[in-house]
PALUM-47396 format. One line per 8 residues: their letters; for each residue x, y, z of N, C-alpha, C. Coordinates in pm, whole numbers. Layout:
a) X:Y:Z:X:Y:Z:X:Y:Z | ...
REM end
This chain:
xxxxxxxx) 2515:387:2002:2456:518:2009:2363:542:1891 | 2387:528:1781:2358:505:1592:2199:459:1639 | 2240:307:1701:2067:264:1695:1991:280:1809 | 2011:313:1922:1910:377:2005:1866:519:1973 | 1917:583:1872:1942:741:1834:1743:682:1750 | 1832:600:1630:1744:555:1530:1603:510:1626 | 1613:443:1709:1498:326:1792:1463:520:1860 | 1493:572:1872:1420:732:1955:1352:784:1904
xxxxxxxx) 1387:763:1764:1357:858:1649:1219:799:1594 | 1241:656:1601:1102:584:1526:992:616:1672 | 1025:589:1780:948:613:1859:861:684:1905 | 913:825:1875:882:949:1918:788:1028:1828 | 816:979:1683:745:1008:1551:803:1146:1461 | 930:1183:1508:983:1284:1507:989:1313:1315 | 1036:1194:1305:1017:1154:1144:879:1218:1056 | 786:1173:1162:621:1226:1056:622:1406:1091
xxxxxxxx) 685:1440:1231:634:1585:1245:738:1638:1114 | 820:1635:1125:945:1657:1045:911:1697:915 | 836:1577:852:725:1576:714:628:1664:691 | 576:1691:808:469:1730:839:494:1881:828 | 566:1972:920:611:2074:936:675:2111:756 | 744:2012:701:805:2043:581:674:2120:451 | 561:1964:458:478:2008:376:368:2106:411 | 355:2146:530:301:2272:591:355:2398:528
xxxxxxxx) 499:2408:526:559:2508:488:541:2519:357 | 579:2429:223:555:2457:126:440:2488:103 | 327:2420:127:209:2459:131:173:2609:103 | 194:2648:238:178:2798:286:251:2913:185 | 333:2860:100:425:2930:71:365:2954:-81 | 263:2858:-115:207:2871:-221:233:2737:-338 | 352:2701:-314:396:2580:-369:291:2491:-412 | 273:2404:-545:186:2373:-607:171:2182:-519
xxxxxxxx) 41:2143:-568:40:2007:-470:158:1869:-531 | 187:1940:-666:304:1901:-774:439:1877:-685 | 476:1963:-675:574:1984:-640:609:1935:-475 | 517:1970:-381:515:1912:-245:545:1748:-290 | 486:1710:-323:500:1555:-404:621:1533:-386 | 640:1576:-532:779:1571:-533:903:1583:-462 | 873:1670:-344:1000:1676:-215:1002:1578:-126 | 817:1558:-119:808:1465:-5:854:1293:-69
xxxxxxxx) 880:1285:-201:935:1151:-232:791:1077:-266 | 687:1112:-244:578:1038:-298:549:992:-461 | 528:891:-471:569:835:-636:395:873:-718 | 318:919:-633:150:939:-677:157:1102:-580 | 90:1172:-674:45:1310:-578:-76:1268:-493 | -187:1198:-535:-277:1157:-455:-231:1161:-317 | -135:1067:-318:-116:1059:-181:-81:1173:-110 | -8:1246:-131:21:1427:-101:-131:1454:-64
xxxxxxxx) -194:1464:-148:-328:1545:-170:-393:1446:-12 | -425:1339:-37:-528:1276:86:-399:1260:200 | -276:1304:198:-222:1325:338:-233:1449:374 | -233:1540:294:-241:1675:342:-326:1769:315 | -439:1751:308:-573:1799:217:-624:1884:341 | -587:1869:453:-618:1969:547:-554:2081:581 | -416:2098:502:-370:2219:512:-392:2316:344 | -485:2247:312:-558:2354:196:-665:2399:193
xxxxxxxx) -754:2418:331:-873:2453:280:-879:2581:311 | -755:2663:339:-793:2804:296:-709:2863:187 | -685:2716:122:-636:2764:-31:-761:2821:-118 | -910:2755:-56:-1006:2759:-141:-1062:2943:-169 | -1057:2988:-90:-1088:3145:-38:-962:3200:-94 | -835:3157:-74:-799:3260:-173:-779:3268:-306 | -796:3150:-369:-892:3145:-490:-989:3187:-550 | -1083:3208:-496:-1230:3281:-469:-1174:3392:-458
xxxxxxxx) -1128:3491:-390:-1099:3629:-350:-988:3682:-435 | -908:3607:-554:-790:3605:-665:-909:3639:-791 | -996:3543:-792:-1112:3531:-928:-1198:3645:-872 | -1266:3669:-704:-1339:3758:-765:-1314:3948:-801 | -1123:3947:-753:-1062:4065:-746:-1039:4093:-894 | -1029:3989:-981:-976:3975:-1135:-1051:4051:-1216 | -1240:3990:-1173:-1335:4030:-1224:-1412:4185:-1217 | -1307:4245:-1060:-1362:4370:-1083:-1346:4467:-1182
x) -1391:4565:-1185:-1361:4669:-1353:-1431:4803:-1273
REM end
């Protein structure tokens, strides 16, 4: 049962959504690209960064809209 469970599991890719869904969430949550790293077991953040560099590009805007709210007076 153990290894057809396992042989389902590699098959199906359930493993990458799993990852996937995980570092989505931190992401979103604000969590630094540091730290995602670090959960996901990656020994280089790079790799974090060029696996998941598509769930930050509306980190960039609220960056922009943090700096240009700072600057008002």
């Amino acid at each position: 049962m153990t290894r057809a469970m396992t042989l389902g599991i590699k098959q199906s890719g359930v493993k990458h959504y799993l990852r996937l869904s995980h570092a989505s969430y931190l992401i979103e949550k604000g969590f630094s690209p540091n730290l995602v790293s670090e959960k996901l077991g990656y020994e280089r953040i790079e790799t974090t960064l060029q696996t998941y560099s598509h769930l930050y590009p509306n980190k960039q805007e609220q960056v922009a809209k943090i700096i240009q709210e700072s600057h008002k007076v």
